[in-house]
C-alpha positions in Angstrom: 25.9 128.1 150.8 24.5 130.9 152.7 21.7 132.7 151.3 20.6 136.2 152.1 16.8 136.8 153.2 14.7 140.0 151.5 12.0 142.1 153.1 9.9 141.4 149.8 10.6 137.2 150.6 7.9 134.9 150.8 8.2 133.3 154.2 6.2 130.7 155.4 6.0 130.1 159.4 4.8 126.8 159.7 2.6 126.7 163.7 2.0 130.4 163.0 -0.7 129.9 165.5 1.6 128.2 168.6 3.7 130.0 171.3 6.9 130.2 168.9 5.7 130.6 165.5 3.1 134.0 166.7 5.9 135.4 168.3 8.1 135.0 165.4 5.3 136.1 163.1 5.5 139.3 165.9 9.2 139.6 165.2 9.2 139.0 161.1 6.8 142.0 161.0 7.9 144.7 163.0 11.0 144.4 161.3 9.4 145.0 157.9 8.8 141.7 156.6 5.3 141.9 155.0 4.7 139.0 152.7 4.2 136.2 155.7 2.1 133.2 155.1 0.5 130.0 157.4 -1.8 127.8 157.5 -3.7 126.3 160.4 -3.8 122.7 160.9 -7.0 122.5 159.7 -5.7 123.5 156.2 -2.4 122.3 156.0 -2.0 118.4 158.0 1.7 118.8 158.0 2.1 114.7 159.1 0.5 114.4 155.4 2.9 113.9 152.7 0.6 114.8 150.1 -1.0 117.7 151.7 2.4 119.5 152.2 3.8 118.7 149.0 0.4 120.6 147.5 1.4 123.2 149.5 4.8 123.9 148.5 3.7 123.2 144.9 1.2 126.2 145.3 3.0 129.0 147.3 6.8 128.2 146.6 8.0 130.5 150.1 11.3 131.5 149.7 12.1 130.7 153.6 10.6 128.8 155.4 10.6 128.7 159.3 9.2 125.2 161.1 8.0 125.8 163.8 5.3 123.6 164.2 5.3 120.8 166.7 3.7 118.1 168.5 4.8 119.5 172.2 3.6 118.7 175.9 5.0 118.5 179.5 6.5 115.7 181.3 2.6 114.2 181.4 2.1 114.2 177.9 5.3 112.9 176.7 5.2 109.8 179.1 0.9 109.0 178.3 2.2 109.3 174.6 5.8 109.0 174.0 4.8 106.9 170.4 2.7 109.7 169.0 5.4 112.3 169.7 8.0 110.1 168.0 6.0 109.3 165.1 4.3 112.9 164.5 7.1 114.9 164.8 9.5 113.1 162.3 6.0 112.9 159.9 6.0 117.0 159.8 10.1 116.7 159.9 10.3 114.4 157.1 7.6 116.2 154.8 8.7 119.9 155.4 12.6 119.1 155.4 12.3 117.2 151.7 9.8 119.4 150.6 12.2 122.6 151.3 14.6 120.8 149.2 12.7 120.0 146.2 11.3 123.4 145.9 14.1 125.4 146.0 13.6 127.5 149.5 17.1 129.3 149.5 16.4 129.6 153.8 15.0 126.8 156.6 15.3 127.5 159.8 14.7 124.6 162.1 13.3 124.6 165.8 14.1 122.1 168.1 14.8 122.4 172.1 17.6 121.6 174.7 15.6 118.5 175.4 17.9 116.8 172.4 20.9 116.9 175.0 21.8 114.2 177.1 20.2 113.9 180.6 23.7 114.1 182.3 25.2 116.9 179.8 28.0 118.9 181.0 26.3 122.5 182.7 26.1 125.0 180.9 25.1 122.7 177.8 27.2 124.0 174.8 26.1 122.7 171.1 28.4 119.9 170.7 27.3 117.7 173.8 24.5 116.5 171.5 24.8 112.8 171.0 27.1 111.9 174.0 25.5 110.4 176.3 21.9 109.0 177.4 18.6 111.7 177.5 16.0 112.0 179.9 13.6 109.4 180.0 10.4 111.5 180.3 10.7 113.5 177.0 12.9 111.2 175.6 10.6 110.5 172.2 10.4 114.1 171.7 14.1 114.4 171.8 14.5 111.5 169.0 12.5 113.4 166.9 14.1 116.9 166.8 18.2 115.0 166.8 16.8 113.5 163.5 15.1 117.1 162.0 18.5 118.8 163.2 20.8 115.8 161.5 18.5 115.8 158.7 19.0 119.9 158.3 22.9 118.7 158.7 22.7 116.5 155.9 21.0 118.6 153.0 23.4 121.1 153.7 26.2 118.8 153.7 24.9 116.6 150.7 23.3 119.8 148.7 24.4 123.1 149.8 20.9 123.8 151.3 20.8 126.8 153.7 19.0 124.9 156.3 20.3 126.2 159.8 18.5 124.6 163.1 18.4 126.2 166.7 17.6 125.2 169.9 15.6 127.0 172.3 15.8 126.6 176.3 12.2 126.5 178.3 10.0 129.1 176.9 7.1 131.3 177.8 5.0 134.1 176.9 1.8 134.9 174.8 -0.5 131.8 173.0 1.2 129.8 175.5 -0.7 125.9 176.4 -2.4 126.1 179.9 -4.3 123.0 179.7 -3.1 120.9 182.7 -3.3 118.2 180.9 0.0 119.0 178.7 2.0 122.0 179.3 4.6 122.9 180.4 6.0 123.9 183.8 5.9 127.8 183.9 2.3 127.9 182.3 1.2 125.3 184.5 2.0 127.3 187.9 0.3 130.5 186.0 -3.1 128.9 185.8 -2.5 126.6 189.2 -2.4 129.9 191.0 -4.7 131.9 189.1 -7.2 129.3 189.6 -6.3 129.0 193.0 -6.3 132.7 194.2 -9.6 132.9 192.7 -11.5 129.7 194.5 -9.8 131.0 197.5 -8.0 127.8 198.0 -5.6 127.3 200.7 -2.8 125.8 198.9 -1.7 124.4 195.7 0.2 121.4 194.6 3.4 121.3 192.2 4.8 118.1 191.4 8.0 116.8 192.7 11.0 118.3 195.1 11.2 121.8 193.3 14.9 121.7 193.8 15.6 120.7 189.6 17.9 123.9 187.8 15.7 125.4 184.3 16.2 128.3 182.3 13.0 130.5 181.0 13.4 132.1 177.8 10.6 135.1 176.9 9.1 133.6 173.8 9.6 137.0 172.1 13.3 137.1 173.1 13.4 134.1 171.1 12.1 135.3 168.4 14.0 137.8 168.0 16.7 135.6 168.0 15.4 133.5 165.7 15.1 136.2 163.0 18.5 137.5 163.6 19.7 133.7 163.0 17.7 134.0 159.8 19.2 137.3 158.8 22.9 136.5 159.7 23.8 132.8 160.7 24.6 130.2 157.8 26.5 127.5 159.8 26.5 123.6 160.1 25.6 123.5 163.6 22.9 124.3 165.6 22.9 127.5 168.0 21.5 127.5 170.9 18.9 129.9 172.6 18.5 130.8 175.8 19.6 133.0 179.1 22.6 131.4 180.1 20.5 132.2 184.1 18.8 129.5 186.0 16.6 129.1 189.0 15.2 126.3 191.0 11.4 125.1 190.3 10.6 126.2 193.8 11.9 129.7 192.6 9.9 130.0 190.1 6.7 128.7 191.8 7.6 131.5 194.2 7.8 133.8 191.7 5.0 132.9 190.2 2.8 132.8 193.3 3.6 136.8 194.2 2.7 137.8 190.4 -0.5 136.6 190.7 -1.3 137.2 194.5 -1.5 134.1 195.8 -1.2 134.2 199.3 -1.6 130.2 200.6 0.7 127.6 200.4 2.6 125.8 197.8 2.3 122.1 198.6 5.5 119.6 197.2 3.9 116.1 196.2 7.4 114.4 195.8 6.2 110.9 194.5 5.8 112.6 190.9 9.0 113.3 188.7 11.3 116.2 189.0 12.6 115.7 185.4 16.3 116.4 184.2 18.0 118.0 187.9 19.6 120.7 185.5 19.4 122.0 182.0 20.8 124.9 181.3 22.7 126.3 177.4 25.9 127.5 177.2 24.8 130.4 174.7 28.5 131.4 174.0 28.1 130.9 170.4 25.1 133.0 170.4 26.5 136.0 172.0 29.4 135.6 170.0 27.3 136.2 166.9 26.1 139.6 168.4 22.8 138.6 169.9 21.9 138.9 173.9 17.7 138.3 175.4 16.8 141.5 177.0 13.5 140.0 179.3 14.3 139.0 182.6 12.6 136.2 184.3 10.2 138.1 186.7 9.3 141.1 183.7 8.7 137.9 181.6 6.4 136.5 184.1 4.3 139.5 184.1 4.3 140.0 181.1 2.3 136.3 180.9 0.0 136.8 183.0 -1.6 139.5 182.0 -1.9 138.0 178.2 -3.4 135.2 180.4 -6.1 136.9 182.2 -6.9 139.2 179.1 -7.2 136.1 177.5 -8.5 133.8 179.6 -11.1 131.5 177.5 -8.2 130.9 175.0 -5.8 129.9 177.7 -8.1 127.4 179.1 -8.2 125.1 176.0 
């Protein structure tokens, strides 16, 4: 069943406070969306059955867009691989159900291209999910989102539910995690460099060869995309979101290095782990439903490092 979406709709954004769910908060506004509702995790413990079920009782959104996640780097997922199975399919489980039970005639589900199998045929198109082994490093994270997507799968299959998932590709931008401890690779190097240019320090380290193939979406791009999926997309299968362009690690890090002004050296420490050699979407389908990113990598860039220097105390946590 597809179900059409309504300025006047009650939309709840669940991580409204995260990388993706501001940016679609951004996106859901300045197209004329006004009645747009979250909670912080503080209010709302979405692994909490009870909790969320309260929740849903109370507001009753029309749509609801999850968005919130237990996410991290290559660190983080291999110090605590049980904790990203577990939570994820917690706040899965509860929101999913919940979204049936009440009634919300729209879910849109977030996942990421980590769900596809380590050795996936390049560009990844939708249906290489399932078919083969995933990476090792985020490989818990992975689990989880396969069974939110499946579970999306089902209640539309079982139900008629208008529950549509997508998968974005590497993302970046504004309200991004710069703790070294667990993000990602992009906002790593930001704050590496930054750090670096301003100790005046003579080089600075990256982990592994740099030689490994990603795509970087602008986490606005993605929203965007993500409200157009909302306002036009119905189907059974996932979509994809990305670029469909790639560049190496060392690429990026060089990239990175003349945005900020970094003028040492970039240092290779090759005994840590490169990750997946090469992950990058097919986004055929995507473009084929009318939608194309407009931020290229390098404007993107920019664009994130001056939110991260304008906001530099936040950026640090």
């Amino acid at each position: 069943m597809s179900s059409r979406i309504e300025k006047t709709d009650k939309i709840y954004v669940a991580g409204h406070r995260g990388l993706v769910g501001s940016a679609i908060v951004r996106n859901l506004e300045a197209k004329g969306y006004k009645n747009i509702i979250g909670r912080t995790h503080r209010e709302l413990n979405l692994t909490n059955q009870a909790q969320v079920t309260a929740f849903f009782e109370e507001e009753k959104p029309d749509v609801v867009v999850l968005a919130a996640a237990k996410v991290g780097g290559i660190n983080a997922n291999n110090t605590a691989p049980a904790e990203f199975a577990y939570e994820n399919m917690q706040i899965q489980c509860n929101v999913i159900k919940c979204c049936h039970d009440f009634g919300v005639k729209k879910l849109l589900f977030l996942g990421s291209t980590c769900i596809y199998p380590k050795l996936a045929p390049q560009p990844i198109p939708e249906d290489a999910l399932l078919t083969g082994p995933l990476e090792a490093t985020n490989e818990a994270y992975a689990i989880a989102k396969i069974a939110g997507l499946e579970m999306c799968k089902f209640f539309k299959r079982q139900y008629g539910d208008d529950f549509i998932s997508c998968m974005p590709t590497n993302l970046y931008g504004p309200h991004d995690n710069y703790d070294l401890q667990g993000s990602h690779v992009l906002p790593a190097m930001i704050r590496k460099f930054h750090e670096a240019k301003v100790n005046g320090a003579e080089s600075v380290e990256l982990w592994g060869t740099g030689t490994p193939l990603r795509e970087f979406l602008y986490v606005d791009d993605m929203a965007d995309a993500c409200v157009f999926l909302l306002e036009n997309y119905s189907g059974e299968q996932h979509v994809n979101i990305g670029t469909g362009k790639e560049v190496t690690i060392r690429q990026l890090a060089e990239t990175v290095q003349k945005t900020v002004g970094f003028d040492g050296k970039i240092v290779w420490n090759t005994d840590m782990p490169d990750g997946t050699p090469r992950k990058l979407t097919d986004v055929t389908k995507l473009h084929g439903l009318g939608w194309t990113h407009r931020v290229e990598l390098e404007e993107g860039v920019k664009l994130a490092y001056d939110w991260f220097k304008d906001n530099i105390k936040e950026a640090r946590k």
